[in-house]
TORLO-187591 format. One record per residue (C-alpha): x, y, z. Coordinates in pm, 1 decimal. Each point is the difference from the previous one (the first is absolute). Example, Ala and Ser with C-alpha at 12.3 -4.5 7.8 and 13.67 -1.06 7.14 Angstrom:
2
<site><u>1230.0</u><v>-450.0</v><w>780.0</w></site>
<site><u>137.0</u><v>344.0</v><w>-66.0</w></site>
This chain:
106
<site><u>1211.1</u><v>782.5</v><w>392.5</w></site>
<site><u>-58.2</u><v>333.9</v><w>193.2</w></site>
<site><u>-8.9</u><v>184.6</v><w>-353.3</w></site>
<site><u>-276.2</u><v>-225.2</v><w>-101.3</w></site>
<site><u>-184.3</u><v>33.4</v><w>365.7</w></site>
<site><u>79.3</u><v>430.3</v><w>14.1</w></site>
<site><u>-168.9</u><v>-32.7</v><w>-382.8</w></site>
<site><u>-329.6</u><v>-244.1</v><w>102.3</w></site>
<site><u>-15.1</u><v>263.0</v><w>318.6</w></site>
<site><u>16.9</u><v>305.8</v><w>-234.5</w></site>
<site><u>-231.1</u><v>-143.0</v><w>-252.2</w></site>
<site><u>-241.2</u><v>-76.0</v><w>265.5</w></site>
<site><u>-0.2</u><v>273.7</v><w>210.9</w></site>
<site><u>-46.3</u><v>208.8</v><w>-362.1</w></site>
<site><u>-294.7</u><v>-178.2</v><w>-123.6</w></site>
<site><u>-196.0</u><v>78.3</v><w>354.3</w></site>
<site><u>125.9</u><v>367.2</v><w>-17.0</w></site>
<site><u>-72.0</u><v>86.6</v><w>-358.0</w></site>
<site><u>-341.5</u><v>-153.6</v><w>-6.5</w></site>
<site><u>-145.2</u><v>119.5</v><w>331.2</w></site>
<site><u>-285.4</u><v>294.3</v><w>-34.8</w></site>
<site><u>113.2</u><v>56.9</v><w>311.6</w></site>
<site><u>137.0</u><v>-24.6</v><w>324.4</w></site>
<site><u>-156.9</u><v>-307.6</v><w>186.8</w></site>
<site><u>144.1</u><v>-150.9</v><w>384.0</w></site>
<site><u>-119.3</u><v>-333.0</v><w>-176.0</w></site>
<site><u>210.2</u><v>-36.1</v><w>-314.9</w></site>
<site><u>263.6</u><v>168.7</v><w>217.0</w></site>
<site><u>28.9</u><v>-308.9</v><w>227.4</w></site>
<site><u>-85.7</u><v>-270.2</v><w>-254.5</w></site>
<site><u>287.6</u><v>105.2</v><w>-193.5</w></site>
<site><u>220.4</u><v>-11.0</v><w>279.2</w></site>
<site><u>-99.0</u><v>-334.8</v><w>38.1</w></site>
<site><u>35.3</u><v>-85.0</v><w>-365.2</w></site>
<site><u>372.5</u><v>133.6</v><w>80.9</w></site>
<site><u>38.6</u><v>-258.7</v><w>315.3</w></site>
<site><u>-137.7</u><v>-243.3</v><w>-212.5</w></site>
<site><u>254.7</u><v>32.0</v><w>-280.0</w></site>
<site><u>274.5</u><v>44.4</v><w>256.5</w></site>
<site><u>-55.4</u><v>-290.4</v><w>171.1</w></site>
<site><u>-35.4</u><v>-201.3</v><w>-253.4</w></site>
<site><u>324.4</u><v>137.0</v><w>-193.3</w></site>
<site><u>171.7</u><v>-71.4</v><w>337.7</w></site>
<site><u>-95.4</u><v>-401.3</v><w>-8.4</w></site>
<site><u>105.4</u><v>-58.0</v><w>-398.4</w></site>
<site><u>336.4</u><v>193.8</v><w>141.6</w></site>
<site><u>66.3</u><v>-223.9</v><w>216.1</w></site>
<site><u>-53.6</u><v>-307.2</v><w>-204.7</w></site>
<site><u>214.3</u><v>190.2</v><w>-291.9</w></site>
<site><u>288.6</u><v>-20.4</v><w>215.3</w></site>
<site><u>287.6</u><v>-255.9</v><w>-77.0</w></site>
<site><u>-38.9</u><v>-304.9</v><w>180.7</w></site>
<site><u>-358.6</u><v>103.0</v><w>136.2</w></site>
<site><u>-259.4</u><v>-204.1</v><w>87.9</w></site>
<site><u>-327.0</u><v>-20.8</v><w>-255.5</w></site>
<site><u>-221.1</u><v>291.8</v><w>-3.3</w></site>
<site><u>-203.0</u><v>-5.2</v><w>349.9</w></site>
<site><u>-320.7</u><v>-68.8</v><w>-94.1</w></site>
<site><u>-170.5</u><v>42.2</v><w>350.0</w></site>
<site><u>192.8</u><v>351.0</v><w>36.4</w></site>
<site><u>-146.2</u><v>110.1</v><w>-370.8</w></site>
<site><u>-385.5</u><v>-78.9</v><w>107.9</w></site>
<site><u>51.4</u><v>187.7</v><w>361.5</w></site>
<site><u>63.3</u><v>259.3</v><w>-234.1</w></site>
<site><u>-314.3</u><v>-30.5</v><w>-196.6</w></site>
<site><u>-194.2</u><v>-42.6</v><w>336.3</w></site>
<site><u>142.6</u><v>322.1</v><w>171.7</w></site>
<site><u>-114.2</u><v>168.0</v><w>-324.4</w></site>
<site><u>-359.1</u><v>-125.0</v><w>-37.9</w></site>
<site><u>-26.4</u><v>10.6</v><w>388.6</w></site>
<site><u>109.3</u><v>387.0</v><w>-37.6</w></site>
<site><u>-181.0</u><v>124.3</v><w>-307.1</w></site>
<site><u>-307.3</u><v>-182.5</v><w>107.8</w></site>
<site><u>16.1</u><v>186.4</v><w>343.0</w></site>
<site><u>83.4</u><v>348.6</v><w>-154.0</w></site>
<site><u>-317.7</u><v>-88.7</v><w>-277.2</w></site>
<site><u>-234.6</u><v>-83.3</v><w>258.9</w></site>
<site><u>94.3</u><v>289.5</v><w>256.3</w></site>
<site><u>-25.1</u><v>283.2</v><w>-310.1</w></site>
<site><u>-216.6</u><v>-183.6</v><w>-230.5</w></site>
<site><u>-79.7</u><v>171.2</v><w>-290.8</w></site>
<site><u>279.4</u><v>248.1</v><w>64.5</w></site>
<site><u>261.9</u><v>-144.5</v><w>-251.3</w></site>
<site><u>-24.7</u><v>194.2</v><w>-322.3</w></site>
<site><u>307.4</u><v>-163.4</v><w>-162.9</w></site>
<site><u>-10.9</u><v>-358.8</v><w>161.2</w></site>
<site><u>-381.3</u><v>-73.9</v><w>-59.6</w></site>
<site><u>102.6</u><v>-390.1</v><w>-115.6</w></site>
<site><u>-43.0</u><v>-245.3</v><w>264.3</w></site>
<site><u>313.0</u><v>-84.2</v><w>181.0</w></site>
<site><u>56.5</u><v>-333.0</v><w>-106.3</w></site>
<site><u>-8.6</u><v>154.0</v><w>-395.7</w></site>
<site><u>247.8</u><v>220.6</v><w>171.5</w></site>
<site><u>229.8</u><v>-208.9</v><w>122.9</w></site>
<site><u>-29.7</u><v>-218.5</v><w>-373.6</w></site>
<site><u>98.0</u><v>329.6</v><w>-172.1</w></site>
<site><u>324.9</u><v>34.0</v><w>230.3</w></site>
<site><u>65.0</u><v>-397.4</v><w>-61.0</w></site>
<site><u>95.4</u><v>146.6</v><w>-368.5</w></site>
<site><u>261.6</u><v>247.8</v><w>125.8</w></site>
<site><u>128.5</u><v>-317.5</v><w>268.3</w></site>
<site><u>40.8</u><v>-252.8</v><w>-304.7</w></site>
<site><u>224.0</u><v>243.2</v><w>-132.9</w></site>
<site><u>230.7</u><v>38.4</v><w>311.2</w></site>
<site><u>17.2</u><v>-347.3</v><w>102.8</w></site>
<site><u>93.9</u><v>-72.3</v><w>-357.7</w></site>
């Protein structure tokens, strides 16, 4: 489990780096809130992947979604126009981490 996480973080954290024309506050804190997002997440389909858990929290995996559109809306709206790698709207964000989340919580 923290193999796969460490690799979504990597792979994430790459794809901002490598494809930024430069250095922008902006992507900076979207993709730490891309990371948050992921975390979180990972941390709730943990929890249910333990034996004798309860089912996969539901309410805990949206407050996770909400704390990330709440953030990257705020960070969009205070820089806008200053994200040179992030320029997709933050819910197509968030969809595009959904991928990497299907694959942790299996």
């Amino acid at each position: 489990m923290k193999r796969i996480l460490s690799t979504t973080f990597m792979l994430l954290l790459l794809s901002a780096t490598t494809a930024s024309a430069g250095e922008s506050k902006c992507d900076t804190e979207v993709t730490k809130a891309m990371v948050k997002k992921v975390s979180c997440t990972g941390k709730v389909h943990a929890d249910a992947q333990k034996p004798g858990a309860d089912p996969l929290d539901t309410e805990k995996l949206f407050e996770c979604e909400e704390k990330f559109l709440e953030k990257c809306n705020k960070i969009k709206q205070k820089d806008a126009g200053g994200c040179v790698v992030h320029t997709a709207a933050c819910s197509t964000l968030a969809n595009r981490l959904d991928s990497c989340i299907d694959a942790i919580g299996g």
